[in-house]
C-alpha positions, -999 to 999 in steps of 0.1 A, spaced: 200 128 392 211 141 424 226 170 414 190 184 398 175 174 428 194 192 450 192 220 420 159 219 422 148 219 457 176 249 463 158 272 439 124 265 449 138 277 482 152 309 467 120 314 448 97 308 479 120 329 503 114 363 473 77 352 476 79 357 516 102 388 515 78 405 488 50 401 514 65 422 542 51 455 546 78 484 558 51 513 555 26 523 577 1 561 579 -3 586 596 -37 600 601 -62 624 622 -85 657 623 -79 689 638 -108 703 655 -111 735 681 -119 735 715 -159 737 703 -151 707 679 -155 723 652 -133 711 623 -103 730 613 -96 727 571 -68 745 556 -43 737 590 -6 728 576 1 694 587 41 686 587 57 651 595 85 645 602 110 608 605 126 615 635 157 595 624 162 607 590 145 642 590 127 636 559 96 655 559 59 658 544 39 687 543 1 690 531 -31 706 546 -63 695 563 -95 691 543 -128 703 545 -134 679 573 -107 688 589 -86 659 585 -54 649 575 -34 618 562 -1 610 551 6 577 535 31 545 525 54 566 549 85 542 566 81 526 598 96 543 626 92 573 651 75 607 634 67 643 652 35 661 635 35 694 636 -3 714 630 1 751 624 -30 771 614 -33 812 614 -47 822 646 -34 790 664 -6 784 683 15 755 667 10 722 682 31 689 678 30 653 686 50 622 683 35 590 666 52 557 657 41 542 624 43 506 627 41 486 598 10 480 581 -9 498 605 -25 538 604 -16 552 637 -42 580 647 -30 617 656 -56 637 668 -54 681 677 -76 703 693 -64 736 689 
């Protein structure tokens, strides 16, 4: 009887430990508008992020409103890059920590 005790009380621990593991989040966003110096909202900018440590990158464009989001991305450090036609380039760092959407704001 022992023996299935022990069993038993081993695998629940296994089973609850994959429970607690499942619930950790290692994803975060990134998100934020582009706007001129009037604060008008700038849609169509590119938008490129970048993981600093692995150099896997994201592209996508602003919307109508201007803004910008990129999603379930790792946690770690990023540079965004905004580019837009009759702009000069502009880039900032974020760090997406986990669970969290980190906000990355451009005036152009």
């Amino acid at each position: 009887m022992r023996k299935f005790t022990k069993t038993l009380i081993v695998g629940t621990a296994i089973l609850l430990a994959q429970i607690v593991i499942q619930g950790q989040t290692t994803t975060g966003s990134l998100a934020g508008t582009v706007t001129d110096p009037g604060n008008a909202l700038i849609a169509g900018a590119t938008v490129t992020v970048t993981n600093i440590t692995t150099g896997a990158e994201r592209t996508g464009i602003t919307n109508s409103s201007g803004a910008f989001s990129s999603n379930w991305i790792p946690i770690g450090t990023y540079t965004v890059t905004i580019s837009e036609s009759g702009h000069m380039t502009q880039t900032q760092s974020a760090i997406v920590k986990s669970g969290q959407t980190t906000a990355v704001n451009f005036t152009f």
